[in-house]
C-alpha positions in Angstrom: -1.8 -80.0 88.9 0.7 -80.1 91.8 -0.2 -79.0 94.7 1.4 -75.5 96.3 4.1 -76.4 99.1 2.6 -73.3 100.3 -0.8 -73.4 100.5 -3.5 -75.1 103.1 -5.9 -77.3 101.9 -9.2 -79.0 104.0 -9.1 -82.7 104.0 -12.4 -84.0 103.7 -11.5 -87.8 104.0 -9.6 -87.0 107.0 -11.4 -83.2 107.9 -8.3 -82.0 108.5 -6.5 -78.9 107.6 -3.1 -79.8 105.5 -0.4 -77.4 103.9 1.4 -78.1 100.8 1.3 -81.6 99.8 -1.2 -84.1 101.4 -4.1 -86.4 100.1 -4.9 -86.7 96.7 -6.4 -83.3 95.3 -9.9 -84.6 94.9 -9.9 -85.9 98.5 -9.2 -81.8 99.0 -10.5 -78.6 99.3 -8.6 -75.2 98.5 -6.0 -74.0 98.2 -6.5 -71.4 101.0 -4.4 -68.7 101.8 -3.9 -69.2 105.4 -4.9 -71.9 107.8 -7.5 -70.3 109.3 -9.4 -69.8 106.0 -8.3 -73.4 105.6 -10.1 -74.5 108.7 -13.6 -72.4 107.3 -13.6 -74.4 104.3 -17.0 -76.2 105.2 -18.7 -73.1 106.2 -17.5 -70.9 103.2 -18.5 -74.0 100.8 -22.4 -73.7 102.7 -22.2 -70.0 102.7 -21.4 -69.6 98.9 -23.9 -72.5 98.1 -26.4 -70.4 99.8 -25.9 -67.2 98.1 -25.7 -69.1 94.7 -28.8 -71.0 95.1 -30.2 -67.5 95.9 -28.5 -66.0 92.7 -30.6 -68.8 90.9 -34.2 -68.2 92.5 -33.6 -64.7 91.4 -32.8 -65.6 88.3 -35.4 -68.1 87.5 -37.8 -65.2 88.5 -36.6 -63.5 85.6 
C-alpha cells in the first residue's frame, strides 16, 4: 500500500512525525489527518488500548 503524499505518519524508529512518504510503513504509525494528531500518535495508541482492555474486562464479566 503506498503511502498518502498527504498524510502524517509517527515514526517509531525515529519518533518522529513524517508526511507523505518516509520509513517503511511498518516502522509507522497512521495515517493521520494532520500533524498534530500525528504528534499524539503514542498517547492515542495508550488511550485506545485502555478503553479496549476495559471493553474486554466488561466483557469477560459477561
Amino acid at each position: 500500500m503506498a503511502s498518502d503524499p498527504n498524510a502524517w505518519y509517527y515514526c517509531l524508529t525515529h519518533r518522529t512525525v513524517e508526511r507523505g512518504v518516509g520509513c517503511r510503513g511498518g516502522d509507522r504509525m497512521g495515517p493521520y489527518p494532520d500533524e498534530a494528531t500525528a504528534q499524539r500518535a503514542l498517547e492515542l495508541a495508550r488511550e485506545r488500548t485502555k478503553a479496549e482492555d476495559k471493553a474486554d474486562k466488561e466483557w469477560g464479566k459477561r
